[in-house]
C-alpha positions in Angstrom: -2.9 -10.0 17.5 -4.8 -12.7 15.5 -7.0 -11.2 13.0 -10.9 -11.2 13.4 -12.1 -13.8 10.5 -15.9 -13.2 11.3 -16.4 -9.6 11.0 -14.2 -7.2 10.5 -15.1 -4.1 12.0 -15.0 -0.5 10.2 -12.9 1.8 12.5 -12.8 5.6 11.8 -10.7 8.2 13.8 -10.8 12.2 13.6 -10.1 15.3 15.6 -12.8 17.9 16.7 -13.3 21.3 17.5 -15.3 22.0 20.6 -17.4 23.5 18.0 -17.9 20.8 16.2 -15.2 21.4 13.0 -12.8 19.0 11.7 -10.7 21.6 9.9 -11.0 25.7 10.0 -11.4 27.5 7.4 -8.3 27.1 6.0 -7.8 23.3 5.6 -4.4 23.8 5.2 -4.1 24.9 8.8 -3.6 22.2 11.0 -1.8 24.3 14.0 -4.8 24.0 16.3 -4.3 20.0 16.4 -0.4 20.0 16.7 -0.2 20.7 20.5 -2.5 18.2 21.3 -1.7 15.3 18.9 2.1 15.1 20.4 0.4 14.1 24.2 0.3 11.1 25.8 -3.6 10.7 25.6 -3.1 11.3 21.8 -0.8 8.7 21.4 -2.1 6.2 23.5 -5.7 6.9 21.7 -4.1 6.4 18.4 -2.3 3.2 19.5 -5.6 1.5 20.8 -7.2 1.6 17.3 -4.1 1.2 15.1 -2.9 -2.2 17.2 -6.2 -4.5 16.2 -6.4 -2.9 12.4 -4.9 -5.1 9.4 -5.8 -2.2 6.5 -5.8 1.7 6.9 -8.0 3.5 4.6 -7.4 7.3 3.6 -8.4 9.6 1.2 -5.7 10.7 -1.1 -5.4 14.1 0.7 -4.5 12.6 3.7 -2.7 9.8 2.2 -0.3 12.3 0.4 -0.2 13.8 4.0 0.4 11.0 5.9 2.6 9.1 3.8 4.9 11.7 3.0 5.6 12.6 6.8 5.5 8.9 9.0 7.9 6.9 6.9 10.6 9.9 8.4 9.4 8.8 11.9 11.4 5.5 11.5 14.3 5.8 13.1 14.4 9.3 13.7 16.8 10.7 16.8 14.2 11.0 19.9 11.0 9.7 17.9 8.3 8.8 20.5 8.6 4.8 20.6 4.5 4.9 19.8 5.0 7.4 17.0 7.8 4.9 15.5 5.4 2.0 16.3 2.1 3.7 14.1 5.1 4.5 11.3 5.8 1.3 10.8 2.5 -0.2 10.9 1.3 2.4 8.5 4.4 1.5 6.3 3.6 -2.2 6.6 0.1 -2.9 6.5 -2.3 -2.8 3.6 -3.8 0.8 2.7 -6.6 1.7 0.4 -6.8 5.5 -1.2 -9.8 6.4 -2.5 -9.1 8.9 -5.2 -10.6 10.1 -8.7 -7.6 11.4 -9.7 -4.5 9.1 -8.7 -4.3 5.9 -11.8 -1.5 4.4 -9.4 -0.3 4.5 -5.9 3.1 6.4 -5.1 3.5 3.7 -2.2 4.0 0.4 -1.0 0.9 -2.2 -0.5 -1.5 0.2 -1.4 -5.1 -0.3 -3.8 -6.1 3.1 -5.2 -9.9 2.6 -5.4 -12.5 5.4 -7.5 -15.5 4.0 -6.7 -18.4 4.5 -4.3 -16.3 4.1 -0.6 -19.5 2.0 0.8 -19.5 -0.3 -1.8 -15.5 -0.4 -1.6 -15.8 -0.9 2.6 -18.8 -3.7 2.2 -16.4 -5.8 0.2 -13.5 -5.3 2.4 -15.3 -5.9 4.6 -16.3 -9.7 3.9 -12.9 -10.1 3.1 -10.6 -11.8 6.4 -8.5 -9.5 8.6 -8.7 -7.5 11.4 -10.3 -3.6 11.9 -10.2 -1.7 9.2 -9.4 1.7 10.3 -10.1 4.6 8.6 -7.6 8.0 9.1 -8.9 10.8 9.9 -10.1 11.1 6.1 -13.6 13.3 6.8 -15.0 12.1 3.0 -14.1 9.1 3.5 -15.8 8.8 7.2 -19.0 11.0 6.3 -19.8 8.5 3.3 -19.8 5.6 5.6 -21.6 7.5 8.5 -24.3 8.3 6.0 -24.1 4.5 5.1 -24.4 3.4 8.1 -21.4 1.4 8.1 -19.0 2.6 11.1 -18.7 0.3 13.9 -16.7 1.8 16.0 -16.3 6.0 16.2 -13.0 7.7 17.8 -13.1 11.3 18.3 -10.7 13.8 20.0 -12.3 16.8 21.2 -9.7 19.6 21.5 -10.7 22.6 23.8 -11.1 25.6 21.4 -13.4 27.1 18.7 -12.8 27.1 15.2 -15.1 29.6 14.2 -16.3 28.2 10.6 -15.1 25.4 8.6 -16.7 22.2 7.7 -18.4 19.9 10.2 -18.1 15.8 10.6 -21.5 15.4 11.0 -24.5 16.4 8.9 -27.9 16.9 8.8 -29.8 13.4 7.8 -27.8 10.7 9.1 -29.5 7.5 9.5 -30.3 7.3 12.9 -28.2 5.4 15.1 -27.5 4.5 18.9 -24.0 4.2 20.6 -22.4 3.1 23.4 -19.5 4.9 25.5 -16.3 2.3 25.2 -13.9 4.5 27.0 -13.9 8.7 27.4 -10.0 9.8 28.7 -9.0 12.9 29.9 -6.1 14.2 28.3 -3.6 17.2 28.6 -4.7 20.6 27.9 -8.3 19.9 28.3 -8.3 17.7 25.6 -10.9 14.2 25.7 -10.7 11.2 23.8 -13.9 9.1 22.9 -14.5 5.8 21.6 -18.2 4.9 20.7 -19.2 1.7 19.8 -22.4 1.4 16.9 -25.2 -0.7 18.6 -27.0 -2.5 16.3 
């Protein structure tokens, strides 16, 4: 894939609750994604906006999360050939954590960055390169979504109710309008959505 060298779009990705939570109560507790993040939708989701990105932004929880668990995918006996493929590109590519407490990065071609994440994003952003895709990280999306800056927004609705917990979107938003780029069905009642900023 050649990399976009006039604007490189900010890309962010999350699960939801049907009630509109991105974690329970227990943040710890991530059993209510795990039998709908190992379908095909999932993967296939996952694969659409990991193939154009060049740099994968986390925070460092997720970071410590999902850089201690994908690099194991590689080459592992009956790994998921898409699982393998995100593994490696996550290994590979260019990764910025944003973190007040880390002074330097545990992993390979990775910028630890303590500073405000728009400010951060706006100069990656004018830097050349392809999407830059953002992990699942809710700080890290919520301070862009309140700075207008997401381009593109992927969400995975999963069927069931958290109860409590914090929520992706808050109250005072800039106000924004979006387009539909693709809504898909997925096992267990599952749905996949990409929305596209219009500006």
């Amino acid at each position: 894939m050649t990399p976009q060298t006039d604007r490189r779009r900010v890309v962010t990705n999350i699960a939801l609750s049907l009630d509109g939570h991105y974690s329970g109560l227990d943040p710890q507790d991530m059993g209510w994604v795990m039998p709908y993040a190992v379908t095909d939708v999932a993967r296939d989701h996952l694969t659409s906006l990991w193939e154009p990105a060049t740099t994968a932004v986390m925070g460092r929880v997720n970071a410590e999360g999902f850089l201690g668990f994908w690099p194991t995918v590689i080459g592992a006996a009956g790994a998921d050939p898409r699982d393998e493929a995100f593994a490696k590109w996550l290994v590979e590519t260019d990764k910025v954590v944003f973190s007040s407490t880390l002074r330097e990065a545990p992993w390979e071609r990775t910028a630890i960055v303590d500073r405000p994440t728009a400010e951060a994003i706006a100069e990656l952003k004018a830097t050349e390169g392809g999407d830059i895709f953002v992990l699942s990280s809710a700080s890290v999306i919520k301070a862009l979504l309140a700075a207008d800056m997401v381009d593109r927004l992927a969400l995975t609705l999963f069927p069931v109710f958290l109860g409590g917990g914090p929520r992706l979107f808050d109250d005072g938003l800039p106000t924004a309008k979006w387009t539909l780029v693709s809504e898909t069905p997925g096992e267990h009642g599952m749905l996949s959505l990409v929305y596209d900023h219009i500006r």
